[in-house]
N, C-alpha and C positions, 0 to 999 in steps of 0.2 A: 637249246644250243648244244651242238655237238661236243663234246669232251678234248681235249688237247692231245695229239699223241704227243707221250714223253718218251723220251732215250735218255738213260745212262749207263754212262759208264763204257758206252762206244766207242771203236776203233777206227776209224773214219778216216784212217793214214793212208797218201796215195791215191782217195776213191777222188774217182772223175764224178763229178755230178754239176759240169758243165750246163747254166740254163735253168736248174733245179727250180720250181717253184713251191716253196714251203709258207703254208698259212695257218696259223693256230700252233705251229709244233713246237715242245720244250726238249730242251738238251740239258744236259748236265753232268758236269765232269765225262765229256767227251775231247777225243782227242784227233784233230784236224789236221794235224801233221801232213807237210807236203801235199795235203789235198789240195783240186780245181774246183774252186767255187766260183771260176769267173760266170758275168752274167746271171746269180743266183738270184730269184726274187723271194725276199720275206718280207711275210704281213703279218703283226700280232705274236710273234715266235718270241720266246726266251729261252736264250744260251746264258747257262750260271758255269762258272770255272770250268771253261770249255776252253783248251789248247791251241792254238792259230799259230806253227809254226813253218813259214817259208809258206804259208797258206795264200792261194792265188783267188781275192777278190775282187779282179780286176772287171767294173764296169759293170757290177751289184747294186742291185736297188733294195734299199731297206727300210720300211716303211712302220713306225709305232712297233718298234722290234728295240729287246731288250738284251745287250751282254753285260752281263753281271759281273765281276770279278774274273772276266775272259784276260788271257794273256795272246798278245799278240807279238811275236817273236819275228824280226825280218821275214813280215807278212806283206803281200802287194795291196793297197787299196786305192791306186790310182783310180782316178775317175769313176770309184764308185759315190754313193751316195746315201746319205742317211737322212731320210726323215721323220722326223718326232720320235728319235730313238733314244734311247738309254745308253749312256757306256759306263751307269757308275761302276769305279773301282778298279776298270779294267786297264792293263798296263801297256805300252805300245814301247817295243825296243828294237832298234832299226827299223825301222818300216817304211815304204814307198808310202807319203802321203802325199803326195804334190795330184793336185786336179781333184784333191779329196772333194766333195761337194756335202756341206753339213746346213740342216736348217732345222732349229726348235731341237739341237739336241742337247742332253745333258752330259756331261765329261767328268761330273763330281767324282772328286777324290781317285780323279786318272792320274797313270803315270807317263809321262809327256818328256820325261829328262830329254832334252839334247838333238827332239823333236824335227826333224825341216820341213817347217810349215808355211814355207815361204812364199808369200802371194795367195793365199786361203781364205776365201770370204768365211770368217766366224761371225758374223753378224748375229749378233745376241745367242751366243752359245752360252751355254753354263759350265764354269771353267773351276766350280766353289772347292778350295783345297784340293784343286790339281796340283801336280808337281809339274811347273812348265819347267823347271831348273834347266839354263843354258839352252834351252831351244830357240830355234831361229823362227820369229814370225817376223820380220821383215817385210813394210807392206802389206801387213796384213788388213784386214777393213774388221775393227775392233768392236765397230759401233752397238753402244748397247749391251756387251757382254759383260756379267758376271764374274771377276774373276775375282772377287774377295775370298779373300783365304789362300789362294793359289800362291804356289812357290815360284820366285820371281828372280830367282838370284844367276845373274850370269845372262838373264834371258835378252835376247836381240828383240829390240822394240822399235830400232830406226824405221823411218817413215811409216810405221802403223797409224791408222786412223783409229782414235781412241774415246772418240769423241761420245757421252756419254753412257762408257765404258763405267764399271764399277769394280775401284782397283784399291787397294790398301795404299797407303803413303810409303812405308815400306818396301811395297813389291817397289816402287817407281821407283826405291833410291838406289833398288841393288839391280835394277836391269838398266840396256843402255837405251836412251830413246829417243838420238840424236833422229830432227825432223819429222817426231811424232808430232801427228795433230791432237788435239786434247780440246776438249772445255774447260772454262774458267775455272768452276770447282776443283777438276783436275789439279788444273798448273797450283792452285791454291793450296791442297793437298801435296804438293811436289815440293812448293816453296816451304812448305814448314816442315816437312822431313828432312830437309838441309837446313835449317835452323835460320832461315830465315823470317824477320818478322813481317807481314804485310800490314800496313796501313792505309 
């Protein structure tokens, strides 16, 4: 098996690489500044504290592809998509996520504050000690995800489908979740974080 090219320490700020198809390659502590990644295809790639600032991922396919402790600064990632990716660690502040498209990924111990995720199939994402704090998932289709541990305080949870979902008693009492759907455990977990008793 061929060996991974690695980069680091690159300056990647500016460069157009509209289209780019990367399979196998590691990055690290690079910085993407202002670059066109629209349309980029990665398979099997690890970016570790790699920079995505005003970085254009517009309509990217990413495939068992790992960022690591990457920072994403009012980056686009409209309509791209990630599948069976990694984003532990990594932090998202302003960013275009709407038509985001996520399946089998992990978001552990991501930064998510204040988020507009609104209308985003996370179907069984892994959310373990995200900081969703005050982010809007609104609508979201929750089912199945992991968000034990996750920061939940402020977070819009109306009409999310939750059903199945694995959430702290906690997160439910500091987000709001008017016309969530929920399983029974759920709401049962919801009723005893408000002190109520069920019998």
């Amino acid at each position: 098996m061929a060996e991974a090219q690695r980069t680091i320490g690159e300056d990647f700020t500016d460069a157009v690489l509209t289209g780019a198809e990367w399979d196998g390659r590691e990055f690290e502590q690079c910085d993407f500044t202002d670059a066109d990644l629209g349309a980029l295809r990665t398979r099997n790639c690890v970016f570790t504290e790699c920079t995505f600032t005003r970085t254009d991922f517009a309509e990217s396919r990413h495939r068992a592809t790992a960022f690591r402790s990457c920072r994403f600064t009012r980056a686009v990632l409209r309509d791209s998509s990630f599948d069976g990716c990694s984003l532990l660690g990594s932090s998202f502040v302003d960013c275009r996520l709407r038509q985001w498209v996520l399946r089998e990924t992990d978001l552990t111990l991501a930064g998510m504050g204040r988020a507009d995720l609104r209308k985003v199939d996370l179907r069984g994402i892994r959310f373990r000690e995200a900081n969703l704090s005050e982010a809007d998932l609104r609508r979201c289709d929750l089912r199945d995800a992991d968000l034990v541990g996750a920061r939940l305080l402020g977070t819009k949870l109306d009409d999310a489908d939750l059903r199945g979902a694995r959430i702290d008693a906690d997160g439910l009492a500091q987000s709001s979740l008017t016309g969530a759907r929920v399983d029974m455990q759920t709401a049962l977990a919801f009723a005893t974080s408000m002190g109520l008793r069920v019998e």
